[in-house]
N, C-alpha and C positions, 0 to 999 in steps of 0.2 A: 523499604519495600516499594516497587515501581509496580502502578497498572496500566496496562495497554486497553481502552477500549476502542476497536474498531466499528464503524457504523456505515451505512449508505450502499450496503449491497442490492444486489436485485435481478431483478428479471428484464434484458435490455434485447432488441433486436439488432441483428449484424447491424454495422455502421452506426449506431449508438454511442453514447457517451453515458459515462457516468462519474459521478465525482465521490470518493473515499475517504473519510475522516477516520482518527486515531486520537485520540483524548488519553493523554500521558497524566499522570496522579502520582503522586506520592514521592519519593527521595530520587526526587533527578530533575537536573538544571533545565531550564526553558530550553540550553542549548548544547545538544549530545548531537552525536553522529545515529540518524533514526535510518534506517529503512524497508523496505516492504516485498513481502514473499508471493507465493502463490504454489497451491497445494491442487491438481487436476487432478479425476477421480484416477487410483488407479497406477499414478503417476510419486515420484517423487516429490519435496520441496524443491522451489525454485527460485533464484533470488530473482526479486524483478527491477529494483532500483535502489539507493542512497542519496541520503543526500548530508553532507560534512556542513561541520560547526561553521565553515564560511558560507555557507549556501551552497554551494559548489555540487552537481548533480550527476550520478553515472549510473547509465540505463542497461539493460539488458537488450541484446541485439532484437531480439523481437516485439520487444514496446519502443524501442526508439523510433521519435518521431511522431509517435501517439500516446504518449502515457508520458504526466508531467508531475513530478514531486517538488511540492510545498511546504511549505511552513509558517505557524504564525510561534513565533517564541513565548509572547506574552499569554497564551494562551494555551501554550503548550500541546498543540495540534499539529499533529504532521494532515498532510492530504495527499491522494493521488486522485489526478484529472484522468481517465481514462477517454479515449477519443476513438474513433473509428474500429472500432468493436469488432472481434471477429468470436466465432465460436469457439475458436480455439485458446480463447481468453479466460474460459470458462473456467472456477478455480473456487478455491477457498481461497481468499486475500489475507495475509495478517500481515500486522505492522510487528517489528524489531528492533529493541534496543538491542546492537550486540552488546557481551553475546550472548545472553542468558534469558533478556525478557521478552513475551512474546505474549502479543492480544488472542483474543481467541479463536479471532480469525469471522472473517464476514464474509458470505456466499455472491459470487457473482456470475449468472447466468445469460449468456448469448447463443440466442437463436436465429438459424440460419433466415 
């Protein structure tokens, strides 16, 4: 059994930053292929990044450049650095084991 807890959502103004944590538990290695979604009201699931067992990171054309995916292994945390904030950022966030496990998902709100 794997639990994704996602945390550090909020309420940010345009050009804001905000940093994402994801607290991984239970039967999976410090190091899996993790990455993180985004759900707009309204809207479908969206992938927003990965990041591979090497470190190695691939963004979605609309966070690149602003949006940085981490990891601490020993700790079994992914993160995402969000940076220059737009409204249209706005989402439900969750983190992804593919391809089955999935946090709950953490609210992130940017106002214009």
């Amino acid at each position: 059994q794997v639990q994704l807890v996602e945390s550090g959502g909020g309420l940010v103004q345009a050009g804001g930053s905000l940093r994402l944590s994801c607290a991984a538990s239970g039967s999976i290695p410090g190091i899996v292929v993790m990455a993180w979604f985004r759900q707009a009201p309204g809207k479908q699931r969206e992938w927003v990044g990965t990041i591979g067992t090497s470190g190695d990171t691939n963004y979605a054309d609309s966070v690149k450049g602003r949006f940085t995916i981490s990891r601490d292994s020993a700790k079994k945390t992914l993160y995402l650095q969000m940076t220059s904030l737009k409204p249209e950022d706005t989402a439900v966030y969750y983190c992804n084991v593919p391809p089955y496990h999935w946090g709950q998902g953490t609210q992130v709100t940017v106002s214009a």
